[in-house]
GUDREN-959432 format. One line per 3 residues: number of its first residue (from 1); their letters; for each residue x, y, z of C-alpha. Coordinates in Angstrom, 1 decimal, decimal comma. Layout:
N
NUM = a = X/Y/Z ~ ... .
# end
This chain:
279
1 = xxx = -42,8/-48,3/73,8 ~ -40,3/-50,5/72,4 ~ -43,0/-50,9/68,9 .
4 = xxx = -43,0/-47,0/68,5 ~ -38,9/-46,9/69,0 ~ -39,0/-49,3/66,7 .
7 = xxx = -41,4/-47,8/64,4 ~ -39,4/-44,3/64,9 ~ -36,1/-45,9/64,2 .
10 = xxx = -37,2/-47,2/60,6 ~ -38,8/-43,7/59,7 ~ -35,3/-42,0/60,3 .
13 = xxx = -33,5/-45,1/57,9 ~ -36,2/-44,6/55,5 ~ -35,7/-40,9/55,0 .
16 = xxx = -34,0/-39,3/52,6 ~ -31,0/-37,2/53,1 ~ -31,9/-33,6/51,4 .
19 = xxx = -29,6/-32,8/48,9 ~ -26,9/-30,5/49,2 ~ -25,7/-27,9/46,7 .
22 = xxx = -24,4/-29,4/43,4 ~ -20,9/-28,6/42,9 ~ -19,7/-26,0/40,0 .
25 = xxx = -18,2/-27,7/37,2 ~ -14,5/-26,8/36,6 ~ -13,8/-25,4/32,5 .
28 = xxx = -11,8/-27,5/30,7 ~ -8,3/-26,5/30,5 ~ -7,3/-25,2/26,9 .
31 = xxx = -4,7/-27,3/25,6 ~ -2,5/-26,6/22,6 ~ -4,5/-29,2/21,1 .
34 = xxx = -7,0/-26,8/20,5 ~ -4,5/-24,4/18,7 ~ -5,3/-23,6/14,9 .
37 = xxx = -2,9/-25,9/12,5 ~ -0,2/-23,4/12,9 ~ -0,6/-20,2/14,6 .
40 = xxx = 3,4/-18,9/14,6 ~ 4,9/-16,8/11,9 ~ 8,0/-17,9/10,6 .
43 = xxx = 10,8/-15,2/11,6 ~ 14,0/-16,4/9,4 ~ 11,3/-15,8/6,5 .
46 = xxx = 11,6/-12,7/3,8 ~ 9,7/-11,9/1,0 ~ 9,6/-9,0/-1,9 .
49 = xxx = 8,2/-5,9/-1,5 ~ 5,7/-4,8/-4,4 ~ 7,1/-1,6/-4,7 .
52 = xxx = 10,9/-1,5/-4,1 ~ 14,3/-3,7/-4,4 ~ 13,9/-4,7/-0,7 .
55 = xxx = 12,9/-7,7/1,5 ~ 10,7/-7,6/4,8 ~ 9,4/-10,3/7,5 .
58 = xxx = 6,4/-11,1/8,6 ~ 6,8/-8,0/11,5 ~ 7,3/-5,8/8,7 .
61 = xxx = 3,6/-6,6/8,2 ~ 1,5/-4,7/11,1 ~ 4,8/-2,9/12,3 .
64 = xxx = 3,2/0,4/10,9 ~ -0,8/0,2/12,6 ~ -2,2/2,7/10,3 .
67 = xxx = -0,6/0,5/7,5 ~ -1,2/-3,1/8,8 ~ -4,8/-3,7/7,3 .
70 = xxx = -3,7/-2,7/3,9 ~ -0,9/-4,0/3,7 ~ -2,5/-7,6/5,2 .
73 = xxx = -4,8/-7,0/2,6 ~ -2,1/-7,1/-0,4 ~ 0,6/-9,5/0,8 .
76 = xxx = -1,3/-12,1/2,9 ~ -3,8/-12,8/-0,5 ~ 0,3/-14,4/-1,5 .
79 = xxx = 0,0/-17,9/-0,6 ~ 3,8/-18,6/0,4 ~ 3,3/-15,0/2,6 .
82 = xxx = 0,7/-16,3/4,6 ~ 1,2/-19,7/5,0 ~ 5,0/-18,2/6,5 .
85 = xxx = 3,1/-15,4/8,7 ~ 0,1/-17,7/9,6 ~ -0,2/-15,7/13,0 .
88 = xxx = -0,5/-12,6/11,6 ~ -2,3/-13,1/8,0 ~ -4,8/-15,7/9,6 .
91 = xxx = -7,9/-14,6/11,2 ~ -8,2/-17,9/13,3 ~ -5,3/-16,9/14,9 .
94 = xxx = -6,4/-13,8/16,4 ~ -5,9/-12,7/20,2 ~ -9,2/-13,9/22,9 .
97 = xxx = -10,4/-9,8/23,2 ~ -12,0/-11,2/26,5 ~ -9,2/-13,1/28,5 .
100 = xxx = -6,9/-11,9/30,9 ~ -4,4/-12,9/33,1 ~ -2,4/-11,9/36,0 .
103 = xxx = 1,0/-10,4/35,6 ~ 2,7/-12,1/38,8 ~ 5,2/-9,3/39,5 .
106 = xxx = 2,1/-6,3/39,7 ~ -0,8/-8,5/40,9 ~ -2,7/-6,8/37,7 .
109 = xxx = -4,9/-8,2/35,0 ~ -3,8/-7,6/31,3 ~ -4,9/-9,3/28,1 .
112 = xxx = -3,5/-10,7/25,3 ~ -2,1/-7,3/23,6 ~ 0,1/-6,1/26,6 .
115 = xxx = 2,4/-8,9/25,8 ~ 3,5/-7,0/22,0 ~ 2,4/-3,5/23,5 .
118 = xxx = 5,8/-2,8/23,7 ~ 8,3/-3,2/20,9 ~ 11,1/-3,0/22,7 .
121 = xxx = 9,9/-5,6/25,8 ~ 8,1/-8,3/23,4 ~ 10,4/-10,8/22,8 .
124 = xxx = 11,0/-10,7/26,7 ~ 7,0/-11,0/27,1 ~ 6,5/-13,3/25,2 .
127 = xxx = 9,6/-15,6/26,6 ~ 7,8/-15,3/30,5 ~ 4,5/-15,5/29,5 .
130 = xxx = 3,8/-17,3/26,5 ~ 6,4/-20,2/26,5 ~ 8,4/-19,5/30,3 .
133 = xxx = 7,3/-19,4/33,8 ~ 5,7/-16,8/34,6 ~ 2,5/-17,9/33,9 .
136 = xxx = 1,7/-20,9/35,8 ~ 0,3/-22,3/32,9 ~ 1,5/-20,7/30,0 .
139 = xxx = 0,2/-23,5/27,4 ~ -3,2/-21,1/28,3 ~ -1,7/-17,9/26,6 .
142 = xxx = -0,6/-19,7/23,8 ~ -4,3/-20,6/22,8 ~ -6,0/-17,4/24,1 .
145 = xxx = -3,2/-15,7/23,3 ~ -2,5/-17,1/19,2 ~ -1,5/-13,8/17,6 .
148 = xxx = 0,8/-12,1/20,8 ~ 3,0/-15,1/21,1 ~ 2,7/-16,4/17,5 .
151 = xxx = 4,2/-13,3/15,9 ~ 7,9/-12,3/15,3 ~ 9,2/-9,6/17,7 .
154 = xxx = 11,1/-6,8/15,9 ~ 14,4/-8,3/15,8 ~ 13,7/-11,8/15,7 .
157 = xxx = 14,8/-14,3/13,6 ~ 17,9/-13,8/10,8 ~ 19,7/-10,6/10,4 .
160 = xxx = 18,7/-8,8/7,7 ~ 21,8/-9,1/4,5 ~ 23,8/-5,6/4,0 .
163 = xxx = 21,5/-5,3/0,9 ~ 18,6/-6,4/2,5 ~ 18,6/-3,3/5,6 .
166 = xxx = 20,0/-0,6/2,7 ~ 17,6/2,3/2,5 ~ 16,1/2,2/-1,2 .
169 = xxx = 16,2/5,7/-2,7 ~ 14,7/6,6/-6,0 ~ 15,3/10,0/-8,0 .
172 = xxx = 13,7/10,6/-11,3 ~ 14,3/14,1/-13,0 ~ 12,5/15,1/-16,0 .
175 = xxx = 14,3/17,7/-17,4 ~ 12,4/21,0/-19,4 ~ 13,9/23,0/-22,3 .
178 = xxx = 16,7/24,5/-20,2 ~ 18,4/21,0/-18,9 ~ 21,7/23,2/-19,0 .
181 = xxx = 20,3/24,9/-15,7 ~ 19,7/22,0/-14,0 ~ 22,3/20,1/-11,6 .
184 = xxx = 21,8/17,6/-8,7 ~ 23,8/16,2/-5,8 ~ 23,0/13,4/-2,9 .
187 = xxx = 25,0/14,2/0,1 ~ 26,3/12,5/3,1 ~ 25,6/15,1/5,6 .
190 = xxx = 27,6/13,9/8,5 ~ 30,7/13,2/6,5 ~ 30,3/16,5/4,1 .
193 = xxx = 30,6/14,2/1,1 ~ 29,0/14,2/-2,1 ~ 27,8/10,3/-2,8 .
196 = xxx = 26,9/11,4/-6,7 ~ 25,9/14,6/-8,1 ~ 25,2/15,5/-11,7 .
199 = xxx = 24,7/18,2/-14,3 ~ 26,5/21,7/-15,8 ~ 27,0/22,9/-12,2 .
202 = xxx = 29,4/19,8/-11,5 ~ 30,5/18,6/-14,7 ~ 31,1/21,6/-16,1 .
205 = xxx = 29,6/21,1/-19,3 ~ 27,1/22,9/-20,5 ~ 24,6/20,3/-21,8 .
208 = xxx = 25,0/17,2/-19,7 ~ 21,0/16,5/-19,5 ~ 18,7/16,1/-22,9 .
211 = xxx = 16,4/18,4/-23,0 ~ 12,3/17,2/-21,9 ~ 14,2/13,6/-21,0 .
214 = xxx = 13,5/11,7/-18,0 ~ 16,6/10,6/-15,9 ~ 16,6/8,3/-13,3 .
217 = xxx = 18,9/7,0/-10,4 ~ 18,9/4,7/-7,4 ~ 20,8/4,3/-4,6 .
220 = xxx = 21,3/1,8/-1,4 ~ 21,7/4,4/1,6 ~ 23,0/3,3/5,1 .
223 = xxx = 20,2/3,0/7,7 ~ 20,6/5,9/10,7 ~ 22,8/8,2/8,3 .
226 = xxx = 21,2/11,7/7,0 ~ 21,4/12,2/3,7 ~ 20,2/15,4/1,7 .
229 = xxx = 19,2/15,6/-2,0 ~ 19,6/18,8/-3,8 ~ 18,3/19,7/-7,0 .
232 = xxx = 19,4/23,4/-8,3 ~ 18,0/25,6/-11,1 ~ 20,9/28,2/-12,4 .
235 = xxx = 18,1/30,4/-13,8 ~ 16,6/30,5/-11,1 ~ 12,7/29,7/-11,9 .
238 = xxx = 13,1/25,6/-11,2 ~ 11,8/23,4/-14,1 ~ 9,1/25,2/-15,7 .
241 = xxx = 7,2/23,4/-18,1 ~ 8,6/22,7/-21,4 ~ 5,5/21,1/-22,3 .
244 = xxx = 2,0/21,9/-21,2 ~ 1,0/17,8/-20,8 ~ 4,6/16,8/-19,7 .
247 = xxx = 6,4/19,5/-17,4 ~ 9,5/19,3/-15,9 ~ 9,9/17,6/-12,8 .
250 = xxx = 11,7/16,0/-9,6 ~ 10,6/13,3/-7,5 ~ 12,5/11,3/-4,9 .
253 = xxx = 11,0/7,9/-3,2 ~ 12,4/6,4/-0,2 ~ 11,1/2,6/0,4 .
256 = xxx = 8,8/2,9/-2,2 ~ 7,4/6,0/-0,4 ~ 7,3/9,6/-2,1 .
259 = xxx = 9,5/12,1/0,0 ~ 9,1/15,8/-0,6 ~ 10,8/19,4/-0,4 .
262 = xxx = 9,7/22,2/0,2 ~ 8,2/22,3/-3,4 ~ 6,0/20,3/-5,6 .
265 = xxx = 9,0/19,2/-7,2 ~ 8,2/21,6/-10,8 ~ 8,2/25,4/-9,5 .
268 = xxx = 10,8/25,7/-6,8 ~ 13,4/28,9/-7,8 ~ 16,6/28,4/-7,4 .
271 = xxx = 16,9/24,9/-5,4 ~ 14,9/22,3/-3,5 ~ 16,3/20,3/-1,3 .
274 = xxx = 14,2/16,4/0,2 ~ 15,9/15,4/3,8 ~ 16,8/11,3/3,9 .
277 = xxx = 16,5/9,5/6,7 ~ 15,6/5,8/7,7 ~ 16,7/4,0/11,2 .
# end
């Protein structure tokens, strides 16, 4: 009896305990090691607009979405532009589509746009959740989350110069064979005031434009101010061609962007008037 104890006693020492389940391996934590060179824009930065007198940042980039790939397309090919809006012009700096996180206030999952959804809450977003905490570890947003807390919210960084937030406004007027009909005025509507007006119906003299001559103007409007741009015919049948290849004409362009009437600027009777308004 005591040999077959013995015997059992070894048998149970000699077996093998069976494996259990293998743990599941934790994921590294992303670390802003992993981070892109440099995935923030710079938001003191301005640069030249192609197409008007004016300066924009980075924002001014994608702040218009139908816009934003075209106007990535032009500026961001300009080294200095995108090496100072490297989390907007770069594509490795592009939000994780797949990850999502928590908001700890609605006990909701959002990804990486909700945090620049809204204009007016970013720069508060991105303060609790990117850089704050909010996030229990918000070092994780700002790799998953390169382009929402890299880029500038709308009012970040330095305040724009008096010439830098004017409204650019260009007129061109090519007169026709009558320029003794034609007159012009810019007015402040709110205050009643002309800014400048020009032309036999202000002047008083009867040939204040050269006939089939282009004249052209520009102004720096105040931002949130409605302004109105008249352009009167005495004769009453607008500029009518004076020459079949080069009619008469009006155009106005506001930030480099053509603003109509109610006309095409050529046939429009008596007056046409182009509303101006930026804010």
């Amino acid at each position: 009896a005591e040999a077959f104890n013995q015997d059992v006693s070894n048998w149970n020492d000699s077996t093998p305990t069976p494996p259990g389940p293998s743990p599941t391996p934790t994921p590294p934590t992303p670390t802003p090691s992993n981070l892109p060179s440099n995935c923030s824009d710079d938001c003191d930065f301005k640069f030249d607009l192609n197409f008007a007198p004016a300066k924009k940042g980075c924002f001014w980039l994608t702040k218009n979405k139908k816009k934003a790939s075209k106007r990535k397309e032009s500026y961001c090919a300009k080294s200095e532009i995108s090496n100072a809006c490297q989390a907007t012009c770069s594509s490795t700096c592009e939000n994780d589509s797949s990850f999502t996180f928590e908001l700890t206030w609605a006990k909701k999952e959002v990804n990486c746009a909700w945090i620049t959804k809204n204009r007016k809450k970013s720069a508060s977003r991105k303060e609790k959740y990117c850089v704050g905490a909010a996030f229990s570890d918000a070092s994780v947003n700002q790799v998953y989350c390169r382009e929402a807390c890299g880029r500038c919210s709308p009012n970040q960084g330095a305040k724009p110069t008096p010439e830098e937030s004017a409204v650019n406004v260009v007129f061109n007027l090519h007169t026709d064979n009558y320029p003794q009909e034609t007159s012009w005025a810019l007015v402040d509507d709110a205050a009643g005031t002309v800014i400048k007006s020009d032309g036999a119906r202000y002047t008083g003299f009867g040939d204040a434009f050269e006939a089939n001559t282009l004249h052209s103007e520009a102004f720096a409007l105040k931002r949130c101010v409605y302004y109105t741009l008249t352009v009167y015919d005495s004769f009453g049948d607008g500029l009518s061609p004076s020459i079949p290849t080069t009619p008469g004409y009006f155009e106005v362009f506001v930030e480099g962007q053509r603003v109509m009437g109610s006309s095409d600027g050529v046939a429009f009777g008596s007056s046409d008037s182009v509303e101006i308004y930026v804010c």
